[in-house]
C-alpha positions, 0 to 999 in steps of 0.5 A: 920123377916129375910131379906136376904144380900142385894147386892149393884145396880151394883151388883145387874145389874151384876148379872142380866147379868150374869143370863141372860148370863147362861139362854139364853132361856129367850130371847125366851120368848120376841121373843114370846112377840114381835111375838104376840103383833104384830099378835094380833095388825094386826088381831084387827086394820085390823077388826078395819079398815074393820068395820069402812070401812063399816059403812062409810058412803059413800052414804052421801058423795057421795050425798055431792061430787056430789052436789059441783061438780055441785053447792057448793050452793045446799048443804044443811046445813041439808045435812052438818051437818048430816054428820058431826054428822055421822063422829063425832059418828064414829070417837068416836067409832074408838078411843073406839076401839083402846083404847080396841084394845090396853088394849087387846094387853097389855094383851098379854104383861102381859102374858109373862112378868109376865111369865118372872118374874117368871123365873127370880124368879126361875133363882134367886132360882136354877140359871136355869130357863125353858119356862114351868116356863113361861108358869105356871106364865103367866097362874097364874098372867097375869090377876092380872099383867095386871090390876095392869099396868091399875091402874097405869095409870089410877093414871097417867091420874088423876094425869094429869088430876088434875095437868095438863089438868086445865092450858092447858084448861085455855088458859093462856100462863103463865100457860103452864109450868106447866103441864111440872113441874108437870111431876117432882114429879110424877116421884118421886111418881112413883118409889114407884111402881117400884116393883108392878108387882114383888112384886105380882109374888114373894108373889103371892099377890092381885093387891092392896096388890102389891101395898100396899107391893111394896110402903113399899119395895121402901120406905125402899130402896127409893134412890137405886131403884131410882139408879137402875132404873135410870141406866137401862134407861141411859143404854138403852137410849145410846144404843137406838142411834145405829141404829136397834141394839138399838132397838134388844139390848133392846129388848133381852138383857137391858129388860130381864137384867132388870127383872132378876136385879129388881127379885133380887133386890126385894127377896133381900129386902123383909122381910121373 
């Protein structure tokens, strides 16, 4: 098997800047991403809102205010608690709501992160790169992206939920650190899938295969991903101090920088 020459992490970072600074267009795409997230979010927390509106149950409380305003006494526990079983079943169907709201919008995430992968797969092939890139990756693997990111935190919550929510239930004060140092290793076990979703673009594999293929890569190079990764959030994290041009110097710039640095670092050290 063949692996190609292997660049070092900052050359790796630099040539994702230089890519970037030859195939401005990619910008776009998270221009787009950001645009449609945010028309999805309105359009669904909006019906969210109106829906919950409507089912209020407004009569009740109504029935309830009028009573205390003449004699706080009337108020029937019956009347109390039927009311409270009314909010709690609401209350439970809104958080089911936005937990499906918010998949919903990471579904319009993975379409043009995937798209971005792909561009930068083909920046790293023909040094230029074009929307339609985007637009055939997004079609061929949003679905398989975004299931991928559900079965990382979904391993995220059982992790916590196993290491975390027993001490933090248990009432025990000398048991709170615990859920903070369990963070520690998880961050370890993490980098493992740092490549999951490029590995699935670049070898148009299965959600399980990305992942399986991902671990074996990241092994291979377990301290140099871990260099890289940890550069790109020192990089963004100092510039996240400056006030809004943080914020738009990540999003157009240490974001797409990074797809195109992780592409490279990825077609670099997988075995052909």
């Amino acid at each position: 098997m063949v692996m190609r020459k292997k660049r070092n992490i900052i050359n790796t970072i630099g040539a994702g800047f230089k890519a970037w600074g030859n195939n401005f267009i990619i910008v776009l795409l998270f221009i787009f991403c950001i645009l449609a997230s945010l028309v999805v979010a309105l359009i669904l927390f909006s019906s969210i809102g109106a829906i919950f509106m409507k089912a209020f149950p407004i009569g009740l409380l109504t029935e309830l205010k009028g009573l205390a305003e003449n004699d706080a006494n009337e108020i029937s526990s019956e009347l109390m608690a039927q009311f409270s079983s009314l909010m709690g079943i609401q209350i439970f169907y809104l958080i089911i709501a936005v937990i499906i709201s918010l998949l919903i919008i990471e579904l319009v995430r993975a379409y043009f992160f995937s798209g971005a992968i792909g561009m930068a797969v083909e920046i790293s092939k023909n040094k230029k790169t074009s929307l339609s890139s985007m637009i055939k990756n997004g079609n061929k693997f949003f679905w398989r992206y975004w299931l991928a990111k559900l079965v990382i935190v979904i391993g995220i919550l059982i992790w916590f939920a196993v290491f975390s929510l027993p001490s933090l239930l248990s009432g025990n004060i000398k048991l709170i650190y615990i859920p903070f140092v369990s963070i520690i290793p998880l961050i370890f076990i993490l980098m493992l899938f740092a490549l999951v979703e490029f590995c699935l673009v670049l070898g148009n594999l299965s959600v399980f295969g990305a992942i399986k293929k991902s671990i074996s890569v990241v092994k291979s190079n377990y301290w140099e991903m871990f260099g890289l990764v940890a550069l790109f959030y020192l990089m963004m994290g100092i510039i996240s101090f400056i006030p809004w041009i943080g914020s738009l110097a990540g999003l157009l710039v240490f974001i797409p920088v990074q797809i195109i640095a992780f592409t490279i670092f990825a077609i670099e050290r997988i075995k052909k």
